[in-house]
C-alpha positions in Angstrom: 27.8 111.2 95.0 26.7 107.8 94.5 25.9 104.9 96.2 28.5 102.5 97.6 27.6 98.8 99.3 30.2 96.4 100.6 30.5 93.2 103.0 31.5 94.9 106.8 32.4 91.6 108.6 35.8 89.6 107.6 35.3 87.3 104.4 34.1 83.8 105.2 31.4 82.1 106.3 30.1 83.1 109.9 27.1 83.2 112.1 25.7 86.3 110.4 27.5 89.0 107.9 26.9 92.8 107.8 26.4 94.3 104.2 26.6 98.3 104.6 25.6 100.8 102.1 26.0 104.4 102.0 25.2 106.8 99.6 22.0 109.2 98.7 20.0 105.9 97.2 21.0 104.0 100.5 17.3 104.2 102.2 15.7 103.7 98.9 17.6 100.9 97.7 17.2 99.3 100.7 14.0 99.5 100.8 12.9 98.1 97.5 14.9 94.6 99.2 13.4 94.5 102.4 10.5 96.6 103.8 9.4 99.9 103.9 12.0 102.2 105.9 11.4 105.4 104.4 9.5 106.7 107.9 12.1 104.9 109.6 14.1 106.5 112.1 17.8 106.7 112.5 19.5 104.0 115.0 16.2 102.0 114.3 16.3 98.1 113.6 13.6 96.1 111.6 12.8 93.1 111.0 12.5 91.7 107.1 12.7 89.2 104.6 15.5 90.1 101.6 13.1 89.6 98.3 13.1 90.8 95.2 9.8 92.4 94.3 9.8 91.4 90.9 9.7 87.1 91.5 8.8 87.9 95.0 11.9 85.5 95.4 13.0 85.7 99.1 16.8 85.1 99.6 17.2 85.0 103.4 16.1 86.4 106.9 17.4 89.6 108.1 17.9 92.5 109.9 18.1 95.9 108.7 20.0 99.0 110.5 19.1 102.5 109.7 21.8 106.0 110.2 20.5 109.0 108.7 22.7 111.6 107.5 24.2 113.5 109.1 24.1 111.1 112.0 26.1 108.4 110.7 29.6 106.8 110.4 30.1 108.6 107.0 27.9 111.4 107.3 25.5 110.2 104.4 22.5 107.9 104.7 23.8 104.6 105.7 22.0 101.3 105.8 23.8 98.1 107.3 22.0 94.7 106.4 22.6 91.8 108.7 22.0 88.3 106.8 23.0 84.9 107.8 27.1 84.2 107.1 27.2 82.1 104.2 29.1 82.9 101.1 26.4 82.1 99.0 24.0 84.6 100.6 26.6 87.7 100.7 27.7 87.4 97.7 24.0 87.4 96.5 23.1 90.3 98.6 26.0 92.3 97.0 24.5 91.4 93.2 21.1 92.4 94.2 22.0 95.7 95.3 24.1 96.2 92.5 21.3 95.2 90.2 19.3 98.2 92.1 22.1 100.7 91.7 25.2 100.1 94.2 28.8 100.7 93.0 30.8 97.9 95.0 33.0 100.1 97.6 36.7 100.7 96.9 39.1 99.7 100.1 38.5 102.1 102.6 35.7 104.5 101.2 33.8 104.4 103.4 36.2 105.9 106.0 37.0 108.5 103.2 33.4 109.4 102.1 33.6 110.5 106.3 36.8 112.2 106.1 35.1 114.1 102.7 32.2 115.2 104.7 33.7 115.9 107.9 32.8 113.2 110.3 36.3 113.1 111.3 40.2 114.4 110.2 42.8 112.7 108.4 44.6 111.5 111.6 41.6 110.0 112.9 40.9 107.9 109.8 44.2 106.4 109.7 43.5 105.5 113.4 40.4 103.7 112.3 43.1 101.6 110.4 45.5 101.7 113.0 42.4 100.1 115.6 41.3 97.3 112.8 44.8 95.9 112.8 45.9 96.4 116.6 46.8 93.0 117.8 47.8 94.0 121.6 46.2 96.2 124.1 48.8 98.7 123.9 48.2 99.1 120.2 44.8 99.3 120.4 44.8 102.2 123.4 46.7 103.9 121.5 45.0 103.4 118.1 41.4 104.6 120.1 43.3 107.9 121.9 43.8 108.8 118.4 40.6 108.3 117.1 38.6 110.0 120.2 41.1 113.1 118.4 44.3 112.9 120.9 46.8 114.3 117.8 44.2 116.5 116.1 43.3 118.5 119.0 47.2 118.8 119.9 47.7 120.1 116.7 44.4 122.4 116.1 45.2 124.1 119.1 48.8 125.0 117.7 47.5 126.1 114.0 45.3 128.3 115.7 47.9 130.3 117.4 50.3 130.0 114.5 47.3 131.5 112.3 46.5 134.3 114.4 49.9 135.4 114.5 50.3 134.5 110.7 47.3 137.1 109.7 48.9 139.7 111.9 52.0 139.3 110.2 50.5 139.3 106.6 48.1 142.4 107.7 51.6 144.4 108.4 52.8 143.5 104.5 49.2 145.1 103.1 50.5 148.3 105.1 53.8 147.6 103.4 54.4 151.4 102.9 53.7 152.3 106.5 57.0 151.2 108.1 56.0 152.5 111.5 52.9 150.0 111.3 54.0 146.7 113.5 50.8 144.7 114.6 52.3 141.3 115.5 54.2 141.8 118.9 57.5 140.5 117.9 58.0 139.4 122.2 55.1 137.6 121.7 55.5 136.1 118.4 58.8 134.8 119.8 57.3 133.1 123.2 54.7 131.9 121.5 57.7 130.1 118.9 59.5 128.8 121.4 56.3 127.3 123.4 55.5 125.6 119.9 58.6 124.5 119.3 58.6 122.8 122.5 55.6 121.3 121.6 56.6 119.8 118.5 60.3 118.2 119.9 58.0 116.9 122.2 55.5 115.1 119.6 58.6 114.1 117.4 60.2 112.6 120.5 57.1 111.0 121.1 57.3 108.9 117.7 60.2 106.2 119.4 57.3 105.5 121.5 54.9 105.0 119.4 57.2 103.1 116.5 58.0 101.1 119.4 54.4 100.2 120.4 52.8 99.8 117.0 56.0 97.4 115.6 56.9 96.0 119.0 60.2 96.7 121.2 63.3 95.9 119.9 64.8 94.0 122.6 68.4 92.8 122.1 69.6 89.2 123.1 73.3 89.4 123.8 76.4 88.2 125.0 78.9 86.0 125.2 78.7 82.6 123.1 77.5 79.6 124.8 75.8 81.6 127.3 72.5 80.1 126.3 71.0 82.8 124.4 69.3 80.6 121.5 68.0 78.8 124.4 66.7 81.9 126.2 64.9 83.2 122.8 63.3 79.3 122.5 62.1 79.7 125.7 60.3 83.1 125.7 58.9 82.1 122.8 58.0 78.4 123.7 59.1 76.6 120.3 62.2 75.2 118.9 63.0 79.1 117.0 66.7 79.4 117.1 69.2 76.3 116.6 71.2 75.6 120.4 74.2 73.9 120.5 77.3 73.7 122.9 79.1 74.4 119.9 80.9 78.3 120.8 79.5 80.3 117.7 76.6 78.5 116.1 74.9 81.6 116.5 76.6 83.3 113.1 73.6 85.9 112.3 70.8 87.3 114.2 66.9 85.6 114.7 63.9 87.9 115.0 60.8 87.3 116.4 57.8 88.4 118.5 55.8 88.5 121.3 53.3 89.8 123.3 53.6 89.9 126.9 50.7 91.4 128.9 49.8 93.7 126.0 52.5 95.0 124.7 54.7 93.7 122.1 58.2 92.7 122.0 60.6 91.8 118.8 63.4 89.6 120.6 67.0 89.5 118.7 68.8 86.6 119.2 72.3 87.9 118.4 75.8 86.4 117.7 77.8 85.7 120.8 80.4 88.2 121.1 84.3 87.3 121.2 87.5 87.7 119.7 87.8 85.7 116.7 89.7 85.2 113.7 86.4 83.3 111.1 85.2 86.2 108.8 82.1 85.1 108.6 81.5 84.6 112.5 82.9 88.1 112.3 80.4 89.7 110.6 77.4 87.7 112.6 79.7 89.7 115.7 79.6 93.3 113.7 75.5 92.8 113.2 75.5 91.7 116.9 76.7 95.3 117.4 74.1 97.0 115.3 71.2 94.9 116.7 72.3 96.3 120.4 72.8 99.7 118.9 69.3 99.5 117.5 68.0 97.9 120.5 65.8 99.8 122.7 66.4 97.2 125.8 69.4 94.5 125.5 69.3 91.3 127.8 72.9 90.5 128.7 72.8 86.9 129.1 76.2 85.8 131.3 76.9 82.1 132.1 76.5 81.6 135.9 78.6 79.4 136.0 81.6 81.4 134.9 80.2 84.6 135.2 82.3 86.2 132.7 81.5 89.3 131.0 82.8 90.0 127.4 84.4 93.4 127.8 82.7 95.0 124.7 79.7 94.5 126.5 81.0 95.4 129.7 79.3 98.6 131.5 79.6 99.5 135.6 77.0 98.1 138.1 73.5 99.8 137.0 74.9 101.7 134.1 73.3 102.2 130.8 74.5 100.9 127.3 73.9 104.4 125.8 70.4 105.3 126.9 69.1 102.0 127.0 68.4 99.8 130.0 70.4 96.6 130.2 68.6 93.6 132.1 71.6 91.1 133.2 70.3 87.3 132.5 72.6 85.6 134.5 71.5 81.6 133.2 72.2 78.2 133.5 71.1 78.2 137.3 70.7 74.4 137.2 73.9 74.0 137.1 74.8 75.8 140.1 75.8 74.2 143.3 76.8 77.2 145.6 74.3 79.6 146.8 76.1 82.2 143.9 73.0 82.9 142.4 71.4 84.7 145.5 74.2 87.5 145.4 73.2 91.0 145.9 73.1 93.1 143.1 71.9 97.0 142.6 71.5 96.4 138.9 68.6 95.0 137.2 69.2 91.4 137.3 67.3 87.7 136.7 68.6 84.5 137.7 67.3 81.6 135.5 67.2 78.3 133.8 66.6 78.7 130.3 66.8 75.1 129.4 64.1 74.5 132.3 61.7 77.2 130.8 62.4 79.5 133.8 61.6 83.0 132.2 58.3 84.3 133.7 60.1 86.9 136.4 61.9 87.9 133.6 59.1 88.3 131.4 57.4 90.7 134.4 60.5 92.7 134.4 60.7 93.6 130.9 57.0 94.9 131.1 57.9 96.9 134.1 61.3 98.2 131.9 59.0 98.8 129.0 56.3 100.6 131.0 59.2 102.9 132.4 60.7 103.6 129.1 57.5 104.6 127.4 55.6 106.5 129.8 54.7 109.6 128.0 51.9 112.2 129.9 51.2 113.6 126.4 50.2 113.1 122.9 52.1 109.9 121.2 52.9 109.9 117.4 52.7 106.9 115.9 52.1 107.4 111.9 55.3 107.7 109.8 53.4 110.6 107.9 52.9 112.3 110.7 56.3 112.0 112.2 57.8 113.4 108.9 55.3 116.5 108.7 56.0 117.2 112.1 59.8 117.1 111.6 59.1 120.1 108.6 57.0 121.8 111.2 59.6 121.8 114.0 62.3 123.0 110.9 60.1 126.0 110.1 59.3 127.1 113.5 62.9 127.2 114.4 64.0 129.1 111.1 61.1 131.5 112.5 62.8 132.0 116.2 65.9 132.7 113.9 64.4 134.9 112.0 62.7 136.7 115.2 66.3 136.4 116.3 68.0 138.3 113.5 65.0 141.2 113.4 64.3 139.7 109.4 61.4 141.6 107.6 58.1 139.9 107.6 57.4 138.7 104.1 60.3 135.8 105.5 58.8 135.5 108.8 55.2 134.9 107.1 56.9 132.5 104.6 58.1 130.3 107.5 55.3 130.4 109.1 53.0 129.1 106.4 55.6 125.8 106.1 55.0 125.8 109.5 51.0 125.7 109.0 51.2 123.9 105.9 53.0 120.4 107.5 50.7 120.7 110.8 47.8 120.8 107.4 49.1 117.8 106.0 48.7 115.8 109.3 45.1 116.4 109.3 44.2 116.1 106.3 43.2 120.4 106.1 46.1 121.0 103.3 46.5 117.1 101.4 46.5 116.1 97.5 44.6 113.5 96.6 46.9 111.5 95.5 48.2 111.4 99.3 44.4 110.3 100.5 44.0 107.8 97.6 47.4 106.2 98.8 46.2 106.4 102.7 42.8 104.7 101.8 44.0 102.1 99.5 45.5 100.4 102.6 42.3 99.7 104.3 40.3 97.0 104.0 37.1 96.9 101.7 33.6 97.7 104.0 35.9 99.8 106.3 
């Protein structure tokens, strides 16, 4: 394999810049730049000048890193050169080592070169992805649960039992001609279906979750119009995002956008105020007020204080549920109250506020505590598309094996099923994948990662 150099730190000028190379020539290469590092020991830092020994020309002050294989990020000698951040000078330190023999490195190799040599799986490279771009705290737990191998040891310790079970089975079609021969215990072939079937629902259940965390909470604004909606989404945000008028219906399609509040994400819908109406065209800003609750996994229902009306499409008993979503009532436009109304009782999650006045920090502390309930999950959380639709064929071909079991079918079917079974859990990390599959997962990293 050869060697591979690329810039580490994000493109731009900067304090200092890390060049990394990795590849069998990394030590060598290296050396012939800086100073001697062939006795050198692994996590070891020196102290050099960058020259070439040819014009003894000296290019810049640095520091040079050392990991020997196997003990390094890609499990190949690896050498990470820290130089001063200007443009001029990395760009320079990338020509000289290609003068000496680096390829430049292709977007995400060198994460691949330690998938290749076993350094980590499949699902904890695309976590190293997933932890580069986290951009909340919940993202970024999540992204580093992975890495540290939360999915793969979930699903290594399934394939083994599924493979143990799977040998048995194909061990009884070598004996094909002894019919009396059974050596997989068909009662505990079928307990140890179910308790992976379980396992799996769980996992795929657990992808809402992650979806959720990774591209933020879909969190539906609704209500009637001229409730002050626009004017609740402007203020959560703080900016002018959505036009407010007193005009009923000036909201005629939904506005999307996002925010993180105390780590966690949340993509706020400003929807369509919802009422009977005869325009077309405020009619079908109503029906995708319908599907943006529908896809909703919270919906604010924001009611007028003042009149406290509630559209009855929206309508739902004290406490209830809009499907299995929680419903926060916003009851706004507090300013304009006179009575004591807004201090009612109420057994369902409520918030009395001025939106116009910017009044939306207790409700910005109970949708984190909504959120937080929601997506409490003890167990592993999926978060990867890929994953999600491996696991799906998984859960499909354990359950055609517990119908199998079910009907008494031969084993040649039963091992058949359980090889889709084993081969989807393969795809996940990375055991059983085409390249073509890996060259599309690395091309999305960035280069030096």
């Amino acid at each position: 394999m050869d060697t591979i150099s690329a810039i580490s730190t994000p493109y731009g000028t900067g304090g200092i810049a890390i060049v990394r190379v990795s590849g069998p020539e990394a030590i060598a290469i290296a050396e012939r730049l800086t100073c001697p590092l062939q006795d050198a020991k692994g996590y070891t830092v020196r102290h050099a000048y960058l020259h070439r020994g040819r014009t003894n020309e000296i290019l810049d002050e640095v520091l040079v890193s050392v990991f020997r294989a196997p003990h390094s990020f890609t499990g190949e000698d690896v050498v990470e050169i820290a130089c001063h951040g200007s443009l001029f000078i990395q760009q320079e330190v990338l020509r000289w080592l290609a003068d000496e023999g680096c390829r430049m490195a292709r977007p995400g190799e060198f994460t691949q070169r330690a998938f290749l040599n076993g350094k980590m799986d499949l699902t904890q490279a695309e976590a190293v992805a997933d932890l580069i771009a986290a951009e909340t705290k919940a993202e970024k737990d999540l992204a580093l649960s992975q890495l540290r191998g939360g999915v793969s040891s979930e699903l290594a310790a399934l394939r083994e039992q599924l493979l143990h079970f799977t040998s048995l089975i194909e061990l009884e079609l070598d004996f094909a001609d002894h019919e009396e021969l059974e050596f997989a215990d068909r009662s505990e072939l079928k307990g140890l279906a179910q308790k992976i079937e379980e396992t799996l629902t769980a996992l795929v259940g657990s992808f809402q979750t992650g979806n959720a965390i990774k591209n933020g909470i879909p969190v539906a604004i609704a209500g009637a119009t001229n409730a002050g909606k626009s004017t609740l989404l402007n203020a959560l945000l703080g900016e002018e995002r959505a036009i407010v008028s007193d005009i009923h219906g000036t909201t005629r399609d939904t506005v999307e956008d996002t925010l993180v509040i105390d780590g966690m994400l949340f993509r706020f819908i400003d929807t369509a105020g919802i009422r009977e109406t005869k325009d077309s065209i405020e009619a079908m800003g109503i029906a995708r007020s319908r599907q943006a609750i529908e896809n909703a996994q919270i919906v604010l229902h924001v009611v007028d204080v003042t009149k406290d009306e509630r559209e009855p499409l929206l309508t739902s008993p004290k406490g209830e549920k809009i499907g299995s979503k929680p419903v926060l009532y916003v009851y706004n436009k507090v300013d304009l109250l006179k009575g004591a109304k807004q201090t009612e009782d109420t057994d369902k999650p409520a918030i009395y506020l001025s939106a116009k006045n910017g009044e939306v920090e207790a409700l910005k502390r109970l949708l984190v505590k909504t959120a937080q309930g929601m997506f409490q999950h003890n167990g592993t959380v999926i978060s990867n598309a890929r994953h999600y639709e491996a696991l799906v064929r998984a859960q499909d071909a354990i359950r055609r094996v517990q119908e199998g079991l079910q009907n008494d079918i031969s084993g040649e079917f039963l091992s058949m099923d359980l090889q889709d079974c084993l081969a989807a859990l393969g795809e996940i990390t990375g055991q059983i994948t085409s390249q073509e599959v890996l060259n599309n997962i690395f091309a999305k990293f960035c280069i030096g990662k």
